[in-house]
N, C-alpha and C positions, 0 to 999 in steps of 0.2 A: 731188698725192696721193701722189707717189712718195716725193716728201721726205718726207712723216710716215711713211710706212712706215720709209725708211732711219733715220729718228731713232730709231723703236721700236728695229729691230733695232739698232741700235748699242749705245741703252740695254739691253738687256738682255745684250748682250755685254759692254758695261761693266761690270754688276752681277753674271754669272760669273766676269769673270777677277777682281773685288773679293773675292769669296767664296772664292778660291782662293791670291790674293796675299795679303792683308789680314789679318792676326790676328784670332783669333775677338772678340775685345772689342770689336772696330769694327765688328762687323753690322749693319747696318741702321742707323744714325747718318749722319743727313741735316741740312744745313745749311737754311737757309732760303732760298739761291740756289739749294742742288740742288733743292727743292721745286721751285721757281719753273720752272727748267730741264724739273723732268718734268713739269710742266702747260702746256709748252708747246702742245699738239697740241690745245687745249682750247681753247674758247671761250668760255669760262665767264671771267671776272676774278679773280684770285686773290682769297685772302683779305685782308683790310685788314691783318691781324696779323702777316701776312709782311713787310709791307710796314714797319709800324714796329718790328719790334722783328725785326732781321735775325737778332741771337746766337741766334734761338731755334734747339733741335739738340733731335731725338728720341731718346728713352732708349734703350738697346738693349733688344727685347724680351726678358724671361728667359724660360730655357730649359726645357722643359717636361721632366720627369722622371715616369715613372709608377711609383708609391710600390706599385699595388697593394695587398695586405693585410699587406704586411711580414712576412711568416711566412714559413721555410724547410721548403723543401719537398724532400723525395730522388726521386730516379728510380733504378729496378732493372732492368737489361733483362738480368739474367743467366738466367732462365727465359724459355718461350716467351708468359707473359701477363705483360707489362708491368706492375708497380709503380710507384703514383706515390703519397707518403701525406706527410703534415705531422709535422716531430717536438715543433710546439709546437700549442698551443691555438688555438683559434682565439678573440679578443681581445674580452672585453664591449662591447655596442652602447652606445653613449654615448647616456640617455635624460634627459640635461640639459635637451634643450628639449622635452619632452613632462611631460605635468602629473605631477606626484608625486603618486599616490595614499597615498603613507605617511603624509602630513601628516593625511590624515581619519581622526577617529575613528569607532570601530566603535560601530553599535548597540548596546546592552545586550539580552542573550537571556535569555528567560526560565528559569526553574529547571523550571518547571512547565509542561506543554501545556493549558490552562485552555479549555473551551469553556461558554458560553454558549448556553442552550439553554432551548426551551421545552417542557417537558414533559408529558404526560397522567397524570391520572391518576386511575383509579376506587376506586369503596366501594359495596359491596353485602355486605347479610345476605343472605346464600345461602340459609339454615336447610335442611342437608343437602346436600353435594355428590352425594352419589350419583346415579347416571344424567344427571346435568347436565355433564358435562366438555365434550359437543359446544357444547352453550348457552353458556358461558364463554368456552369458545375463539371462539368466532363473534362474542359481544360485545366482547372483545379486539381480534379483529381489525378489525369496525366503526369501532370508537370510535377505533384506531389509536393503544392506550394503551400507556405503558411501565410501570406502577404500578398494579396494581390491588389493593386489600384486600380479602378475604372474612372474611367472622365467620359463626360459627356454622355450622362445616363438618362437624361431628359426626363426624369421621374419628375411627378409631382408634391406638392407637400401631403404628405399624413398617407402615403400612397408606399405601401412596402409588398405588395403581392411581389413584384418582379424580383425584387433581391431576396424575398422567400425562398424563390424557388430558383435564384444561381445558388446559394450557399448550400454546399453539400453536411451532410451529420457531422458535428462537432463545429461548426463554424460559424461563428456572427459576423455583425456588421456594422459598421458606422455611416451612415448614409447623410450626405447635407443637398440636399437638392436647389435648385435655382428659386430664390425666394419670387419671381415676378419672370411671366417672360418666358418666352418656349426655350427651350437647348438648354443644355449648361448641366449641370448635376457631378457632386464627386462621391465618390463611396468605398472605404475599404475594410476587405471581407478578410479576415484573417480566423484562424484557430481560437481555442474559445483559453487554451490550453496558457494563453499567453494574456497577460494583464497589459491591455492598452489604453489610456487614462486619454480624452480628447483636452485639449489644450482652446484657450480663447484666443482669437485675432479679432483684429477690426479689419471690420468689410472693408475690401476696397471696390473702385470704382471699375477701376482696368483688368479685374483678373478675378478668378474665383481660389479662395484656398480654405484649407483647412491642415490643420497640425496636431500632430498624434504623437505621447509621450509612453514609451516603453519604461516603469524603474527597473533600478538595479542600481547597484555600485557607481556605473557612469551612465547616466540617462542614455538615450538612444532618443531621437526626434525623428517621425517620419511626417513630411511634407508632402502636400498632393497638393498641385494646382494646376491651371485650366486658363488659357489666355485665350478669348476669342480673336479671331482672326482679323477682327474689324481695328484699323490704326487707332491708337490713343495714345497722345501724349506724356502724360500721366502713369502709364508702366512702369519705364524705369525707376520713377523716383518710389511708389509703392514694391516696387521687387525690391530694392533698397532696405525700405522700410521691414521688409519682412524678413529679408536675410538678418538684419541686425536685430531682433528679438529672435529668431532661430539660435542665433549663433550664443545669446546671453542664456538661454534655457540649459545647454550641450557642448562640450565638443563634440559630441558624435552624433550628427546628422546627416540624412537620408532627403535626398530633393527629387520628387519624379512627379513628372506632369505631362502637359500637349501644350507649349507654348506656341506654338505655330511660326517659328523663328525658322528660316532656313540656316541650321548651321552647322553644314555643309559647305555655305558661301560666304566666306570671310571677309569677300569684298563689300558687304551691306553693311549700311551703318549701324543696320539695329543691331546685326548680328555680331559688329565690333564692339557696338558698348554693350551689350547685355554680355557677353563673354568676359569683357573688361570688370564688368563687375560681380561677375564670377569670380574672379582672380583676386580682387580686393579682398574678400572674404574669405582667401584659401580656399575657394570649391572648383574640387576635378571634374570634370565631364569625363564619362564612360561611356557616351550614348553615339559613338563616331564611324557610324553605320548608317545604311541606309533603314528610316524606319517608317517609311510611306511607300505606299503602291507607285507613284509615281517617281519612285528613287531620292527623297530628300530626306533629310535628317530634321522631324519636326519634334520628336518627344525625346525625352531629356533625363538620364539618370544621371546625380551629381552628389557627391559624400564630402563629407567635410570629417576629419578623423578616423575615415572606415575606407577600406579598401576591399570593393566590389570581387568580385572571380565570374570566370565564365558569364559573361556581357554576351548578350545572341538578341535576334529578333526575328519573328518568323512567321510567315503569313497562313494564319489560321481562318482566315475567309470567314471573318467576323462581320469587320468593318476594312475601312480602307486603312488603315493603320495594322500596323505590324504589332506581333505580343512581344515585351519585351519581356524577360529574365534574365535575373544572376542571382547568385549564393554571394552571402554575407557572414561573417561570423558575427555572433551577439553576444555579449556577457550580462543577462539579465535575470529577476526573478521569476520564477513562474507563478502564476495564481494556483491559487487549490479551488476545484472546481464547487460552485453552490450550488444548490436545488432545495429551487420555493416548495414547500413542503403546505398544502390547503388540506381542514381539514375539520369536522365538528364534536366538539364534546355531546355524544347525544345518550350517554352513559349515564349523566348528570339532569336528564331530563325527570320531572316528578311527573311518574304517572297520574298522578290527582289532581295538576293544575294542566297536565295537558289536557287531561278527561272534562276539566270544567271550561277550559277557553274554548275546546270544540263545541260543548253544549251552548255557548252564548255566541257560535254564529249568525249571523244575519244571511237566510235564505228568502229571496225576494218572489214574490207570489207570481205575478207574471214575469216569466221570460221563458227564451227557450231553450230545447236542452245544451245545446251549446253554447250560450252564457251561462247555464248552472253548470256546469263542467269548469269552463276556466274559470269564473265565479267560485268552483270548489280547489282547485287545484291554487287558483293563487294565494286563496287566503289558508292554506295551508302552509304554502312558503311563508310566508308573513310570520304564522307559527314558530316555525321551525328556527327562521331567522333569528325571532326575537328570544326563544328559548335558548337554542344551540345558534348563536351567529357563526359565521366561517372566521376564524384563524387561518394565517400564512405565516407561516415560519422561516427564516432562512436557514438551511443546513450545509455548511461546512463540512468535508472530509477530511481530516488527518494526513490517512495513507489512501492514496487515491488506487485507483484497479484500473489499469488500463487498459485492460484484455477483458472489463465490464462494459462492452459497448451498451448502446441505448436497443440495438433487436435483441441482445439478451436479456436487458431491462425488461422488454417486451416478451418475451419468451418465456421469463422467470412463472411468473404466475399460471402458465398454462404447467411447464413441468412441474410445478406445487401441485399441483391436480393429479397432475400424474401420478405421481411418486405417492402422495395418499392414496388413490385407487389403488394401484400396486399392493399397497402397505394392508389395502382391508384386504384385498385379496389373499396377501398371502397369511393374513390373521384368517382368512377363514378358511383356507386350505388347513390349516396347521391344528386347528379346532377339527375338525374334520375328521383328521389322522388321529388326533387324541381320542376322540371319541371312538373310533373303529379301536383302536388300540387298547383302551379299554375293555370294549364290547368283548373281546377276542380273549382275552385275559381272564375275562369273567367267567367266557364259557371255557375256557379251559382248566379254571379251578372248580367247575360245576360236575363236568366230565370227572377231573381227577378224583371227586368226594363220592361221587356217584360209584366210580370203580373202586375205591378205595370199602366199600362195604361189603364185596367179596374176599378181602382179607379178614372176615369175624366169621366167616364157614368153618368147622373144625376142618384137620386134614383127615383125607379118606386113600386109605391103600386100594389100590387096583387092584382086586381079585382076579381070577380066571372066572367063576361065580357071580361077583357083581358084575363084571361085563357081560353078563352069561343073561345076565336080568334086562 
């Protein structure tokens, strides 16, 4: 056992003083006897490869160099915080064996944000809006329409109290009232959500219309019109006239009105050529129901490249006409909603020409006090006007919030109020604590210094003697 010890040690004395005598080139360069030699102490049989092929000699290992990041770096130690910073870049990651995303081409984006959607939308003879705006609004919201037609609203011109108060939050209107003349009136109340562009016609004599253009990729045209009951000759050749500008704006239009047509009864002449020229101009009726109290088909739903779904009509004890509805699909753009934004720079007011245009009021000797009152009050507006005038801005949204209705609009301001009361509250609670905490801390380092001066007493042993005293 001793022997294999002394051999170790030998060997490895051997292989220091070789490291020391030896040129670097000859490190580690082992013959296949010196193998042999150091697997002496082994019980193991060499390899067979030792054995035939002697010349074998191991390469000398190369020398291992740490290359690091190859960047020079300076050190500054002439200030008391050490400096250490790079004067070159630091050197692109070589992303040769990770995938090249260059090589893929990019989807195509659209021009247009295009949605798909299925739409409501109603028709009802109203005959008179007045006192009915709650009844509308309530039907609106029921039905969960975005499009509804009214005819025969008898509104007058410059006169909008009553479609005020049918259109429910988030919905406008287009209203053309009868320019002369009681009855007549068409108007449609849709979502505000939806860009509808009103289109020009020429009045005609025999019918009342108006035409509404939806964009988008294929226009959409919506028609409303209103044929009184009273015969005229002159119909046909104006419904004529109107279909063939409908039809050159779209193919895809939308025709709903009260023609007062019975057609139901095929046997009538008007009812064969008004249909008949329906047809001319590829337009379906959908409207093949009864939609009067008195069981006739007078109001009229007809498409021209659109096909209507769930066609109904149903007596909501409005007027004597029935409401109609159906769902449409639409491919159009949506509007981004705006808000006029009023409002005064009064930041920019000089307090030194305000101070001198109030001093050079004209206060009139006799009057009384309620003429110097609005006497004061207006010619302050006057001020203010001419100083800071009102600004209106239009503001666009981007990304619209749809779950931002107009009562949270309304709400906003009130929780702003809130949420700051809260916020000094809980600033003064917190000041409060701090200060008690404090307080508490103070006297308890007052207390500890105060006992701490019975630690400078010398110590005194307990006698039987001094307790005796």
């Amino acid at each position: 056992m001793w022997a294999c010890k002394l051999f170790i040690w030998l060997t490895l004395l051997w292989s220091a003083l070789s490291l020391l005598l030896q040129p670097g080139a000859a490190l580690f360069q082992y013959t296949a006897a010196d193998l042999l030699l150091l697997r002496g102490h082994l019980s193991v049989p060499p390899p067979v490869a030792l054995q035939l092929h002697p010349e074998i000699v191991l390469p000398p290992r190369r020398r291992y160099i740490h290359r690091g990041s190859r960047r020079n770096f300076q050190l500054d130690n002439s200030h008391s915080i050490t400096s250490y910073w790079s004067t070159t870049r630091r050197p692109r990651l070589n992303t040769g064996r990770t995938a090249d995303l260059r090589s893929l081409a990019s989807l195509a984006k659209t021009a247009t944000s295009n949605h798909n959607n299925t739409v409501n939308f109603g028709l009802l003879n109203v005959r008179s809006l007045t006192n009915k705006g709650q009844l509308i609004q309530d039907l609106i919201t029921d039905h969960k329409l975005d499009f509804i037609g009214l005819t025969e609203t008898w509104q007058q011109l410059n006169d909008f109290s009553q479609l005020n108060a049918s259109a429910p939050p988030g919905f406008v209107y287009l209203s053309y009232p009868r320019g002369s003349g009681r009855g007549g009136g068409l108007a449609l109340l849709y979502r505000e959500k939806w860009k509808v562009l009103p289109v020009s016609t020429p009045a005609f004599s025999s019918m009342e219309s108006s035409v509404f253009q939806i964009p988008g990729p294929t226009p959409t045209v919506i028609a409303l019109i209103y044929r009184p009951p009273k015969p005229n000759s002159d119909f046909l050749n104006d419904f004529s006239s109107l279909l063939t500008q409908l039809t050159t704006l779209s193919p895809n239009v939308i025709l709903l009105g009260d023609i007062n047509i019975h057609m139901d009864n095929l046997n009538l002449p008007l009812t064969r050529d008004f249909s008949s020229c329906l047809n001319s101009f590829d337009f379906q009726t959908y409207s093949n129901f009864p939609t009067h109290i008195k069981g006739h088909s007078l109001d009229l739903i007809c498409c021209s490249g659109l096909t209507p779904s769930n066609c109904s009509a149903n007596d909501v004890n409005i007027s004597d006409h029935f409401f109609l509805s159906f769902n449409i699909p639409l491919c159009s753009l949506r509007t981004k909603p705006i808000r006029h934004i009023s409002f005064r720079n009064i930041k920019n007011i000089n307090p030194d020409t305000l101070s001198s245009i109030i001093n050079t009021i004209y206060i009139p000797s006799s009057a009384s006090p309620d003429h110097l009152v609005s006497h004061y009050n207006s010619t302050l507006h006057n001020i203010l006007d001419s100083l800071a005038p009102v600004k209106t801005l239009s503001v666009s949204f981007t990304n619209s919030a749809p779950w931002f209705t107009p009562e949270l609009r309304q709400r906003k301001p009130k929780d702003v109020n809130s949420n700051a009361s809260i916020n000094e509250l809980v600033l003064q609670y917190t000041k409060k604590c701090t200060k008690l905490i404090c307080f508490n801390t103070w006297t308890l380092l007052n207390i500890q210094n105060l006992l701490s001066t019975l630690d400078w007493f010398p110590p005194m042993k307990a006698t039987p003697g001094l307790c005796s005293q």
